[in-house]
N, C-alpha and C positions, 0 to 999 in steps of 0.2 A: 429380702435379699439373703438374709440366713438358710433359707430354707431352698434357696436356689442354689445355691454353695453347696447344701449339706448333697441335696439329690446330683449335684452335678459331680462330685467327691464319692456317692454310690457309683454311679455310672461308668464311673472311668475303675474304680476297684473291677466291677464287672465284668469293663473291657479287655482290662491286665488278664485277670482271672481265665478269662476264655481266651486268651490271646498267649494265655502258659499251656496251654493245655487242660486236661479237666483233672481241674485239681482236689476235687472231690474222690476222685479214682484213687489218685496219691495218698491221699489222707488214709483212704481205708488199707492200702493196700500195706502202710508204714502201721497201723493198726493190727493189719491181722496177721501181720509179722511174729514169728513164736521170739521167744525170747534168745538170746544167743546160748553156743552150747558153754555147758560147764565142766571144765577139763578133768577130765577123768584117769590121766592118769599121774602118778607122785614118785617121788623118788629122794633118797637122802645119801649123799657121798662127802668124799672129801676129796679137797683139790689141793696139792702139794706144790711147791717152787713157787709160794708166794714171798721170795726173800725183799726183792725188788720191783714188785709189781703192786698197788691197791687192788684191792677183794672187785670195787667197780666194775674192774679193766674182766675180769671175769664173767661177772655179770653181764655185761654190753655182750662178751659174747656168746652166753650161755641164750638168752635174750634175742637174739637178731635169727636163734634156729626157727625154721616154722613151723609154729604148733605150739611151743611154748609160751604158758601164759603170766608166770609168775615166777620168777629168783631171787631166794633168799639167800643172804649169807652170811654167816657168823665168821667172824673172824678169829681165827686162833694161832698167832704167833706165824710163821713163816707155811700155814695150809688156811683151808678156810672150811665150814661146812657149810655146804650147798643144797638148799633143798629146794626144789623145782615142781612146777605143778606145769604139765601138759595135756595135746589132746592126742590121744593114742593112735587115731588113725590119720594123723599130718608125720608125728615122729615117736621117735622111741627112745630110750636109756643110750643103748649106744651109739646113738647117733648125737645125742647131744654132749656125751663124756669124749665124743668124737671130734665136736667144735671146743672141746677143750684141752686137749691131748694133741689134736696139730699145729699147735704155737708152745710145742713144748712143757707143759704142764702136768703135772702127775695126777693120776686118777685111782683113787681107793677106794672102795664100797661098793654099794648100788644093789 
């Protein structure tokens, strides 16, 4: 009885299996996938008119540019420093000092 269970429980994996698609193709194709890129390009500024705003509120939007992979921020009294890691051919410096300077915010460095 186990053993009709066990082969009837192969059988039907099988059936799945060929019935996804060939999921052996999948496998390799998720395999021979190179690894994702590594943002090449960095940058370090300050961002001013933090009197009334968390350093967050900055982030979320330095953050949503595309390309951007990484925002960090220190915070310093009423600016913050920002240092961003992206991929240079999605965006660039001023375009992301640019998602931060049209909601009114001051941009220094870079």
């Amino acid at each position: 009885m186990r053993a009709t269970m066990g082969i009837m429980m192969l059988l039907t994996l099988l059936l799945l299996g060929t019935a996804c698609g060939n999921n052996e193709k999948t496998v390799e194709a998720a395999a021979g996938q190179s690894t994702p890129p590594v943002a090449n390009g960095s940058a370090t500024f300050t961002v001013t008119g933090l009197d009334c705003c968390p350093p967050s509120v900055i982030q979320d939007l330095i953050s949503k540019v595309e390309g951007v992979s990484k925002v960090d921020i220190e915070p310093m009294g009423n600016k913050g420093k920002v240092t961003v890691s992206f991929y240079d051919k999605k965006t660039d410096l001023k375009q992301i000092q640019t998602s931060v300077t049209k909601y009114g915010f001051g941009v220094k460095g870079g």
